[in-house]
N, C-alpha and C positions, 0 to 999 in steps of 0.2 A: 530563332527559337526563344520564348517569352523563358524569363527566371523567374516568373510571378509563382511562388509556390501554392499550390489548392489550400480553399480555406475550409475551415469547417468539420477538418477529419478529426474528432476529438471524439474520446467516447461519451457519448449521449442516447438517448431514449425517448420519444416521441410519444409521450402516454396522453390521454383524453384531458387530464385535470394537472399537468405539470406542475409539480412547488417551483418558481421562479426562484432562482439562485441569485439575490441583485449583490455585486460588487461595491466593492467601496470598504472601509474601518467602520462607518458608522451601519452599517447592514450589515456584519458580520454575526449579530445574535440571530439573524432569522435562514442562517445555515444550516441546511440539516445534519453537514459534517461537526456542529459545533460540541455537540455529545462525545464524537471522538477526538477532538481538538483538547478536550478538557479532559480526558484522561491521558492524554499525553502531556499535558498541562501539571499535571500531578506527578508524572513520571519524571521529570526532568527538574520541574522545583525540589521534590524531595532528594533527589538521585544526583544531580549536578550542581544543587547552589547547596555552600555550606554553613548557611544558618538553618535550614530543618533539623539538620541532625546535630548541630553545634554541640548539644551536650554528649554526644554519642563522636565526634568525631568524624570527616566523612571520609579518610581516609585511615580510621582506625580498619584492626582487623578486625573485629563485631559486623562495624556496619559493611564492610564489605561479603561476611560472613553470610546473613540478610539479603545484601541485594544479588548474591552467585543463586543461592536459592530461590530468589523472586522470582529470578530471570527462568530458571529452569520449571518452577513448577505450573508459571504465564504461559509456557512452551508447550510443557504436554498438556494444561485443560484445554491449551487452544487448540491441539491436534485432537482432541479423545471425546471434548464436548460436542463439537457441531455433529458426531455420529448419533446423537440420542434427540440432539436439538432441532435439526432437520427434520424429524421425525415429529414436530409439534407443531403449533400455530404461533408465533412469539407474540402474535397481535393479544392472544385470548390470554396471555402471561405476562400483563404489564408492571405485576408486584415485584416481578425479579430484579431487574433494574434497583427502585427503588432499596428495595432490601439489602444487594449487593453493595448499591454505594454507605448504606448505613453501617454496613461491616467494613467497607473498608476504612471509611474516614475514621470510625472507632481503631480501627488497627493501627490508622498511621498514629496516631494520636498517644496510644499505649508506646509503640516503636520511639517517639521521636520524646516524648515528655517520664515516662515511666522505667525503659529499657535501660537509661544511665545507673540508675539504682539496683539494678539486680547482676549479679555475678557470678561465677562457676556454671555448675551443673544446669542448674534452673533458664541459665540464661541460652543457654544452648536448645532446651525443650522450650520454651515461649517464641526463640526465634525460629523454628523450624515450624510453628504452629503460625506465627502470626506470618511468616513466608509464606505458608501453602491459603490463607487468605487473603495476602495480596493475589496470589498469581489466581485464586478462583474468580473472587470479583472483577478481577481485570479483564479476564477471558469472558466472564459472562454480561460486563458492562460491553463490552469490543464487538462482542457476536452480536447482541441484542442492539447495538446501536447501530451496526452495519445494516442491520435485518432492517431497522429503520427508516434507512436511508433506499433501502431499496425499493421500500412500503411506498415512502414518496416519488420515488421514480426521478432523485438526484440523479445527475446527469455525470459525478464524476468527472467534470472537467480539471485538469492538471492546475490551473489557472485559480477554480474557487477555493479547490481542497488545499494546494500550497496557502493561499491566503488566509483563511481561515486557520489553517494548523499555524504561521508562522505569526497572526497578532496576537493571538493564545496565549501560543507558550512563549513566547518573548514579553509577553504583557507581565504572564505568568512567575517568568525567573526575574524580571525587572523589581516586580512588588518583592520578592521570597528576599532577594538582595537586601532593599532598603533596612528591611524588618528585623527586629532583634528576635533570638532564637526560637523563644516561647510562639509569638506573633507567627513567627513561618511557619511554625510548626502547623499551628492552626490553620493559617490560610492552605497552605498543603493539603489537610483534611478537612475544608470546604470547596475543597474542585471535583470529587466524586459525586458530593450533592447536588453541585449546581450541573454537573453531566448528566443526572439521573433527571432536574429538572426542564434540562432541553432535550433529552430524550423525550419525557412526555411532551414538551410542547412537538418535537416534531412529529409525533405518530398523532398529534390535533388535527394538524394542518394535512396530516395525509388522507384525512377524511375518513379514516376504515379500508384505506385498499389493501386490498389483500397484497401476498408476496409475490414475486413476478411470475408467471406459470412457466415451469421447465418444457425448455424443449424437447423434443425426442432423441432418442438415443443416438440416434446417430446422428442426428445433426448436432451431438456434441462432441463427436468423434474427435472433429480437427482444433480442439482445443489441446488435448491430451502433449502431444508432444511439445506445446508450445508452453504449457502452464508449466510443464515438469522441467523446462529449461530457466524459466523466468523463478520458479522457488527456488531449482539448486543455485540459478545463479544471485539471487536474493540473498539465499543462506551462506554463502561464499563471500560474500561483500559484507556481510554483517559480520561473520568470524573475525576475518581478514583485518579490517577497521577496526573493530572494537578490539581487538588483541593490538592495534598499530596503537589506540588512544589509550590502553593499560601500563603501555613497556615505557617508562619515564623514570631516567638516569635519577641515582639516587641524588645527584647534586638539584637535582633542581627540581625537589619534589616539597621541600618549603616553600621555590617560589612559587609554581603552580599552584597550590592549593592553600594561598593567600592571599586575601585581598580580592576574593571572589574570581580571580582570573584563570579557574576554572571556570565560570558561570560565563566570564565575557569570549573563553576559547570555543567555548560552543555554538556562539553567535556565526563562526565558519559557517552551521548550518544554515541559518538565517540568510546567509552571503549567498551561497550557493543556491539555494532557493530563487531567491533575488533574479541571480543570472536565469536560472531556470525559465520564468516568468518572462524575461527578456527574450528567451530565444524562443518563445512557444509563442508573446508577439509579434516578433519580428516579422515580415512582409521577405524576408532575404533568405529564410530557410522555410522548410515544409513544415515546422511547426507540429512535429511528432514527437511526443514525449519520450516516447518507447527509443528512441533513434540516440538517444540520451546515455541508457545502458550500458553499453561499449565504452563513451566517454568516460562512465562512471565507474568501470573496472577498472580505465589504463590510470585514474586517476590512484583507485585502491592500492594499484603497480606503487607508485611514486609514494605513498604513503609509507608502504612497508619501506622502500630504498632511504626515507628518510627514518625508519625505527634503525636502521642496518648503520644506518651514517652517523646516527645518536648523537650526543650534545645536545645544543640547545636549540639544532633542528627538531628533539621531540616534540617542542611543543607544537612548530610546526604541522607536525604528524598527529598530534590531537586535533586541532583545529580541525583537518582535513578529513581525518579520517570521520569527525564527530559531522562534521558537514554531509561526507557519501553517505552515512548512516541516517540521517535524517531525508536528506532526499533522494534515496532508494526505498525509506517507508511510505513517502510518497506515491513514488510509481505504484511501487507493489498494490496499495490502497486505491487508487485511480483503474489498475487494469480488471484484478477481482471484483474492485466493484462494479465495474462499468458489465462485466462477466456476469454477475449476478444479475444488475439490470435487464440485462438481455435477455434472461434464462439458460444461459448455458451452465450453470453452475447453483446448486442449494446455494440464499445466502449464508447461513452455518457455517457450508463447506471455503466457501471462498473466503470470507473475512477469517473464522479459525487460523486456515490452513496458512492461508499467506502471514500474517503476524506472528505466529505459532515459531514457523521456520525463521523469520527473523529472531526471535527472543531467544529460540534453538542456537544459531549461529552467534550472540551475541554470548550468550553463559560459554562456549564451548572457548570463543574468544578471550575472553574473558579469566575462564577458569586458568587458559594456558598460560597467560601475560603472568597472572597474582604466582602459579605455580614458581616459574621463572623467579619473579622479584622474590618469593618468600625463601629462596632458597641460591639466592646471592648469583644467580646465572644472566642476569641480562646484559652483560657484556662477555657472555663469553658465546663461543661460535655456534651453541645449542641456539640461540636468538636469531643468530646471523642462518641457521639452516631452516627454520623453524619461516621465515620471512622468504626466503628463498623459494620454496617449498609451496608457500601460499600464492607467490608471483608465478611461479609456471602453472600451478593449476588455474588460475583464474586468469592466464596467456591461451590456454586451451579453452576455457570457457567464453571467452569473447568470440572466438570463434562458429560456436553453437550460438551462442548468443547474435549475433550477425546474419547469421542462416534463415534464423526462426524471425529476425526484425519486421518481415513483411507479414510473415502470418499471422504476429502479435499483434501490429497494428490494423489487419483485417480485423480479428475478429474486437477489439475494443472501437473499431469506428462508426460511426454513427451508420445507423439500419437505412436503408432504403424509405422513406414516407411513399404511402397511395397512390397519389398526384406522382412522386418522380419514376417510382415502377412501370406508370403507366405511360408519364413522357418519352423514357428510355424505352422501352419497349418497343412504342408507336414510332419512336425516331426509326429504331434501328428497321422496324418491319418493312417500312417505308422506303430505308435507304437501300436495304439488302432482298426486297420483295418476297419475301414471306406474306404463306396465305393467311385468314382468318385464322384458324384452327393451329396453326404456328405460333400465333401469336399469342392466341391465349395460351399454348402450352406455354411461351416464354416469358409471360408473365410470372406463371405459376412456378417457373423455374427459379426466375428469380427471387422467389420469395422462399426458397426453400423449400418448395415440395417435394417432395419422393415422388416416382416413376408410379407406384401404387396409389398414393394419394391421386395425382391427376387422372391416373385411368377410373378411380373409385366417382372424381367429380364430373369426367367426361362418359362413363356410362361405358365406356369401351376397353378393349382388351390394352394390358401392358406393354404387347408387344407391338401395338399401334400407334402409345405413346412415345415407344423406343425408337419407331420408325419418325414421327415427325420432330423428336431429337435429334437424329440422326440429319434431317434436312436441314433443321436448325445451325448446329453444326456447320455442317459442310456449306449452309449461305454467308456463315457470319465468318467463314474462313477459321474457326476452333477447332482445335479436337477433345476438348475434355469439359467437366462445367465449371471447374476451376480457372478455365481461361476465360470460360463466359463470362463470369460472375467478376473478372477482372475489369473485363469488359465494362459489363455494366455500371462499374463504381469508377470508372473512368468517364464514362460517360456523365454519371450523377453530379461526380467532380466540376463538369461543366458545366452542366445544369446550376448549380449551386454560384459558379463564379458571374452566371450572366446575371440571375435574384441581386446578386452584391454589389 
């Protein structure tokens, strides 16, 4: 039996006028992810390296104050917006972008140069106003950018989008590092700009395509349980981790957030990425991102065991936990979008939804760790039950997670193309002697038609199409069209390995 694992299963899209994705640091600008690279770019300079906030402190209570509420009000526009957004053209609205990032760079800008000078009362209403504009612009830079990317008919491979997000923001915190306070500040609040301006450049290059046409109702049926295990278990690995990288013994909270080593702990992520990329090349595994998940829970497991074992393992437990957190926003990004490309999903609905529930599980994280430390409990067994507690639920979530591994990775893998529908088809009609009139039903099968549809295109009754189903079936040795269509992408598998 060959261990050669199938190449080529990644989520992609076969449009008429593809934007070629080229690889490489120095083709990195002509990404269509690079809109969203750069606002992640701005989240993690401001938020993780501590010259933005220098004069604010980035482990004062203020700016912690600030980023609980960033997080949380990032969470609900990104759940509440794509409901109105969906409902528009974001092609015919390319002012909003723009706009958004003029307010936010203005906001960091006040937050990180002006906020030191103000105190009491006031500081508390400015900060809950310039919060609820980070989290509006963020959500509607995120949606609009997604929507973007769908426009172009990016392919969402785990390999571009890793790449791109990780010379970004490492680029990103590397420059924030060097720079004295003022300067970070600044550059901090020139990364919404420059996202707003590779937004525009990428809906140039998408020509005017529209957004991807949804498919039918029900053929978006078999998403439903799989996306609802991929959010919960998204927002579980986000709580989980970021509550693992908050909980940091009071001894060693000078050294951590000195000498930048917060900024270089985060690099985990970078690391982890790294191996990612390695295993999606490898030739030794099947090269499914999605297959990763499970890893990426028992890894969340050891995270908490080391906030539980505390010392100077926490920092340990930052690194790692800051690492699953970055590359579970990855997945999440890679499967919704590839979801969106497809048409199974508004893209609104899918870039919202899926970032929404991380930023969700990150405040909720988050809020618990700060609760804990501000009230002198993280060593005491409220921490130890609290980690506990998050380890068996997400021991039961791998589970579901596990279950759904195949369906997740059907539905984000690449579609059938013309040519191979019709090779697989023709192979099989051949090898299992199926009539004409078979065949073309099984074409049409494979392409996703309804029983309705092909009797509407063959001119004949339903229950005629039911019957050469039925024959279908019973030559190809199936009983259902879930085993066909296994079928078929088994076959296509092959198809694809002999091309290579």
């Amino acid at each position: 039996m060959s261990t050669t694992a199938p190449k080529n299963k990644v989520a992609s899209f076969m449009p008429s006028a593809p934007i070629r994705i080229k690889r490489g640091i120095a083709s990195v600008y002509t990404s269509p992810y690079l809109s969203l690279a750069l606002i992640s770019a701005w989240h993690y300079s401001l938020w993780f390296v501590p010259n933005a906030t220098g004069l604010l402190g980035i482990t004062s209570l203020d700016v912690t104050f600030v980023w609980l509420l960033t997080l949380g009000f990032a969470g609900l526009f990104m759940l509440v917006l794509p409901l109105g957004i969906k409902r528009i053209d974001t092609g015919e609205h390319l002012g909003i972008v723009p706009l958004s990032a003029g307010v936010l760079s203005a906001a960091t800008l006040v937050f990180c140069l002006v906020f030191p000078f103000v105190h009491g009362a006031p500081f508390y209403v400015m900060a809950t106003v310039i919060a609820c504009l980070f989290g509006l612009c963020q959500a509607l830079m995120w949606i609009f950018g997604g929507a973007s990317c769908s426009r172009a008919k990016a392919t969402f491979a785990v390999r571009d989008v890793a790449l791109t997000f990780a010379i970004v923001t490492v680029a990103a915190m590397a420059a924030s590092m060097l720079l004295p306070t003022p300067a970070a500040a600044v550059l901090a609040a020139l990364f919404p700009i420059a996202s707003a301006i590779a937004y525009r450049s990428t809906m140039a290059r998408s020509g005017g395509c529209p957004e991807p046409v949804l498919l039918p109702h029900k053929s978006s049926k078999a998403l439903r349980m799989s996306a609802i295990v991929i959010l919960v278990t998204g927002g579980m690995i986000s709580m989980a981790d970021t509550f693992a990288t908050c909980i940091i013994p009071t001894e060693l909270t000078g050294v951590l957030f000195h000498a930048n080593i917060l900024a270089w702990t985060l690099a985990g992520g970078v690391i982890i990425i790294s191996v990612l990329l390695l295993l999606y090349a490898s030739r030794f595994t099947d090269g499914e991102p999605y297959s990763l998940v499970p890893f990426l829970m028992a890894l969340s497991i050891v995270a908490l065991a080391l906030v539980i074992k505390s010392g100077a393992l926490a920092v340990a437990a930052f690194a790692l936990g800051m690492g699953i957190c970055v590359t579970m926003e990855i997945l999440m990004l890679t499967f919704f979008g590839a979801l969106a490309t497809r048409g199974y999903m508004a893209p609104a609905i899918a870039f919202g939804v899926s970032e929404g529930v991380m930023r969700l599980g990150s405040v909720i994280g988050n809020a618990s760790a700060v609760f804990l430390e501000q009230n002198n409990l993280v060593n005491s067994s409220l921490t130890t039950d609290t980690c506990l507690l998050g380890a068996c639920i997400i021991g039961f979530l791998i589970i579901a997670a596990t279950r759904q591994q195949h369906a997740i990775t059907e539905l984000a893998s690449a579609p059938l193309s013309v040519d191979e529908v019709d090779t697989v088809c023709e192979d099989a009609a051949a090898e299992f002697g199926l009539s004409p009139r078979e065949t073309e039903v099984l074409k049409l099968l494979a392409r996703n038609h309804s029983i309705d549809s092909i009797a509407k295109r063959f001119v004949i009754s339903p229950y005629t199409v039911q019957t050469h189903i039925q024959h279908i079936y019973r030559k190809l040795h199936v009983h259902r069209r879930g085993e066909l269509l296994d079928y078929i992408n088994l076959r296509r598998d092959a198809i694809r390995e002999r091309k290579n």
